[in-house]
N, C-alpha and C positions, 0 to 999 in steps of 0.2 A: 529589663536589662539593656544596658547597651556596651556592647564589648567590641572593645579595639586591637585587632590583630596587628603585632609586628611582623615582617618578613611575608605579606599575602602571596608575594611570587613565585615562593619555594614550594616545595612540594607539603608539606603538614599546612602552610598557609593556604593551599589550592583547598586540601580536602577540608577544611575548615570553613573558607566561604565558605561552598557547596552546601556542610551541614548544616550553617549556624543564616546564612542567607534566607530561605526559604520559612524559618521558624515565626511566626510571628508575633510572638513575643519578645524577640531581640531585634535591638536597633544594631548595624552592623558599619563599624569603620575599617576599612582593609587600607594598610599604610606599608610604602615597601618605600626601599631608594632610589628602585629605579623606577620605570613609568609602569602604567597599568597592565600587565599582561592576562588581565581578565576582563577588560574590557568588551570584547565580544562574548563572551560566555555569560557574562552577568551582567546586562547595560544599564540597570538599576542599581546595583555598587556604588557603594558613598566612598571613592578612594581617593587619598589623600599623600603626597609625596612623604614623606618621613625619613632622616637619616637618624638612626638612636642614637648613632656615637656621637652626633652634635646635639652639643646640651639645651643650647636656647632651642633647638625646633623640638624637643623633647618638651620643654616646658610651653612653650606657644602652644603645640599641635592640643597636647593634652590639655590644657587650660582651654584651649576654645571646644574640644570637642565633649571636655567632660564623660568622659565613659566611666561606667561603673565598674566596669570587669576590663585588663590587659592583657590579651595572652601574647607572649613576646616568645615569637618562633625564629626572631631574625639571628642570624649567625654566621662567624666563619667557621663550618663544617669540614670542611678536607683537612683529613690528619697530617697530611703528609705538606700541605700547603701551611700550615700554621705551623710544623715545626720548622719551615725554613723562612717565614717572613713570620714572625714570633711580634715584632708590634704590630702591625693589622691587625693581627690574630688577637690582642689584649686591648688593641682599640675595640674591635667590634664584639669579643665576649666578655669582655670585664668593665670596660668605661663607660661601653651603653646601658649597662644591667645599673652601673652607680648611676646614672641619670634619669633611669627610668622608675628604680628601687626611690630616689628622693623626690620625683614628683608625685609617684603614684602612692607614697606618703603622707605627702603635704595635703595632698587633694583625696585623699583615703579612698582610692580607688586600689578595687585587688587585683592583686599581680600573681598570675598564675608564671612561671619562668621554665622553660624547658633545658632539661639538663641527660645526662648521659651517662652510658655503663663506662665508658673511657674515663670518669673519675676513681676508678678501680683496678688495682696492680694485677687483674688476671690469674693469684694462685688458688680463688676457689669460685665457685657458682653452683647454681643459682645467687644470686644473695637478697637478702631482704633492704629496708628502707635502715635499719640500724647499722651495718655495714662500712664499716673506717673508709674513708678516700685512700689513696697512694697511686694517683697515677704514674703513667711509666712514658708520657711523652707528654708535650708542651699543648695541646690541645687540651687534654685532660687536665693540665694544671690550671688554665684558664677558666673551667668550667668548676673547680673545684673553688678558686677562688670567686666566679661570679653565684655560686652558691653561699660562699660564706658570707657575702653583699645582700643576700634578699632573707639569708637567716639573721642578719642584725638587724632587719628594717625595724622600726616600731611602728610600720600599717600591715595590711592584710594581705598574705601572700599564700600559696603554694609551689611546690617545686614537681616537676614530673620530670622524671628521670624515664629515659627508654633507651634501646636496643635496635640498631640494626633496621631501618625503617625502608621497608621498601614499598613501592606503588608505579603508578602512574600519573603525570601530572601535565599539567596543558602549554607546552613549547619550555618543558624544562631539560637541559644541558645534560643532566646525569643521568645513566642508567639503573638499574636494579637488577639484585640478583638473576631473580626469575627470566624477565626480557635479555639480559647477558645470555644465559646458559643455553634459552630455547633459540638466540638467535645465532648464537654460533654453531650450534650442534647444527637447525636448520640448514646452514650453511657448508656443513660436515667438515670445520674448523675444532680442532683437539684442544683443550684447555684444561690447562691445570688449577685442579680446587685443592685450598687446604683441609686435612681433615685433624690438625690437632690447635684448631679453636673451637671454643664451643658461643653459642650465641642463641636467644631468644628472639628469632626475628619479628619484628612490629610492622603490619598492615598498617598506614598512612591512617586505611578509615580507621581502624580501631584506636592510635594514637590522637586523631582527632576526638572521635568519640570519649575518650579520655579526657582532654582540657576540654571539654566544654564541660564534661559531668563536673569536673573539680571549679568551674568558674559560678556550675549553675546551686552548686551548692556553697561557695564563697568556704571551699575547703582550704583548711590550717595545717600546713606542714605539710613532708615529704611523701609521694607516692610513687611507686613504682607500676609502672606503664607497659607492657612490652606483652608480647606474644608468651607463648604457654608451653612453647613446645623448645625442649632444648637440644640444641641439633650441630656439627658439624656443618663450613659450607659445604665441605664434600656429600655429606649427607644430602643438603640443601640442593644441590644440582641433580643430586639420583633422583629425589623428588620431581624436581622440573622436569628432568629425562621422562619418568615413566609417565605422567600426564600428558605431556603432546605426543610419546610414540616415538622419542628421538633414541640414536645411537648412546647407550652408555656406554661402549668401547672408546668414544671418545672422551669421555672424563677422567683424565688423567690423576690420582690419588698423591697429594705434595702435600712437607710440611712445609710451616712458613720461613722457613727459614732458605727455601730454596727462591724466596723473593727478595731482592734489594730494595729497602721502603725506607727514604729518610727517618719516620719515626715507627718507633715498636710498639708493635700493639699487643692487647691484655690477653694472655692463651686463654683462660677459661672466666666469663662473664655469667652474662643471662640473671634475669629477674624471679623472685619470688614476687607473685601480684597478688597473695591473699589479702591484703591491706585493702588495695582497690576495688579489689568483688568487694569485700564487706562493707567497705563505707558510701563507696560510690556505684555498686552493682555494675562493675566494670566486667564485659562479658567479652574477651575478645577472640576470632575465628581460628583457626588453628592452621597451621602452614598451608596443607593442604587444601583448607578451605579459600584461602587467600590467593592460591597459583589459581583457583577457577576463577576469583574473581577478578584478578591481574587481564587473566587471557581475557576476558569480555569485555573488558575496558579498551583491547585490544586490536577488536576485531574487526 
């Protein structure tokens, strides 16, 4: 196999190397837009500059490198930033998906595409892979649309949808729940969590561990990806509280509406993954196993 990651910079591309580098039966292309930020970590990485949303380096890259397998992690993610610059936002999750979805056609290579519970209006969850779209901000409608771009392809595709992805990842920008909660409490800073969303949070490894099972089995159609456990963030924080020992008096119990957020997001989400254990023995660790492995990553 040789599989070509979109986005290696971001956090699902970090822990993707890491799994899919080391295997030696995969040949490995990590392609992001900006330069290599894994260069020290991996000085054996075959990385390659890539922008998706330009069509010709989509058709170049891919023609010279010929991969059998894409997994295309690259995206604009912040909700709140793609409802307010709404073309970035449909260049880089819908125009790149149409350039990638027609080469990785032409050249019948499979496209695994990651996608998200924000294609879902929030009035019920868990939900499974059969599940209507209706999302309820401009993020979610891009992803619903670069959905609908890889269910017309006529090559081989998957789609993994997840939840809420949290980790750690090497000089990346954003934080995550767990590192949030224990570092302000550490700091005996008071914060307010919501407790009326519900969500299925996803460990990076176990969403990694995900597309590769679905590339290495060259899986057909929609899977659902995400953690197991359906949880409040408030919940989410009590969590993190009692594993390091910190103040719960500092976690303030808020609904979200006590936040001003350009776009709205879905109150009650979260996945059904029995599709994934059964087809791909998709096994993934359960919140709390995930806050131990957070903190070691951490130490």
């Amino acid at each position: 196999m040789k599989i070509l990651i979109t986005g290696s910079n971001g956090l699902l591309g970090q822990k993707l190397v890491a799994l899919l580098q080391p295997k030696p039966d995969v040949t490995l292309v990590a392609t992001s837009r900006g330069a290599n930020k894994l260069a020290a970590l991996h000085p054996d990485l075959r990385f390659v500059p890539l922008d998706v949303a330009d069509a010709a380096q989509v058709r170049r890259v891919l023609a010279h490198e010929r991969p059998t397998h894409v997994i295309h992690t690259a995206a604009m993610t912040n909700v709140d930033e793609c409802e307010l610059n709404r073309t970035a936002c449909w260049e880089q999750n819908v125009t790149a998906v149409a350039h990638l979805v027609e080469v990785c056609a032409a050249l019948d290579i499979h496209l695994t595409h990651l996608s998200t519970d924000f294609i879902f209006s929030g009035d019920a969850g868990p939900l499974d892979e059969e599940a209507v779209p209706a999302p309820v901000n401009f993020y979610g409608e891009s992803k619903v649309a670069a959905e609908q771009l890889v269910r017309a392809s006529a090559g081989r595709w998957a789609i993994a949808r997840t939840v809420l992805v949290y980790g750690v990842a090497h000089e990346y920008g954003r934080t995550n729940i767990v590192l949030w909660v224990r570092d302000s409490l550490r700091a005996g800073k008071p914060i307010k969590v919501v407790a009326d969303q519900w969500r299925t949070p996803t460990l990076a490894e176990d969403l990694a561990e995900g597309c590769w099972l679905l590339a290495r089995h060259s899986a057909q159609g929609i899977y659902h990806l995400s953690g197991d456990d359906l949880l409040t963030p408030h919940a989410m924080a009590l969590q993190v509280a009692d594993f390091f020992g910190l103040d719960k008096a500092l976690i303030e119990r808020v609904d979200a509406s006590t936040f001003s957020q350009p776009a709205r997001r879905p109150a009650r989400t979260g996945f059904r993954i029995d599709k994934a254990r059964r087809d791909l023995g998709y096994a993934p660790h359960s919140f709390a196993e995930g806050i131990n492995i957070v903190s070691r990553q951490c130490e």
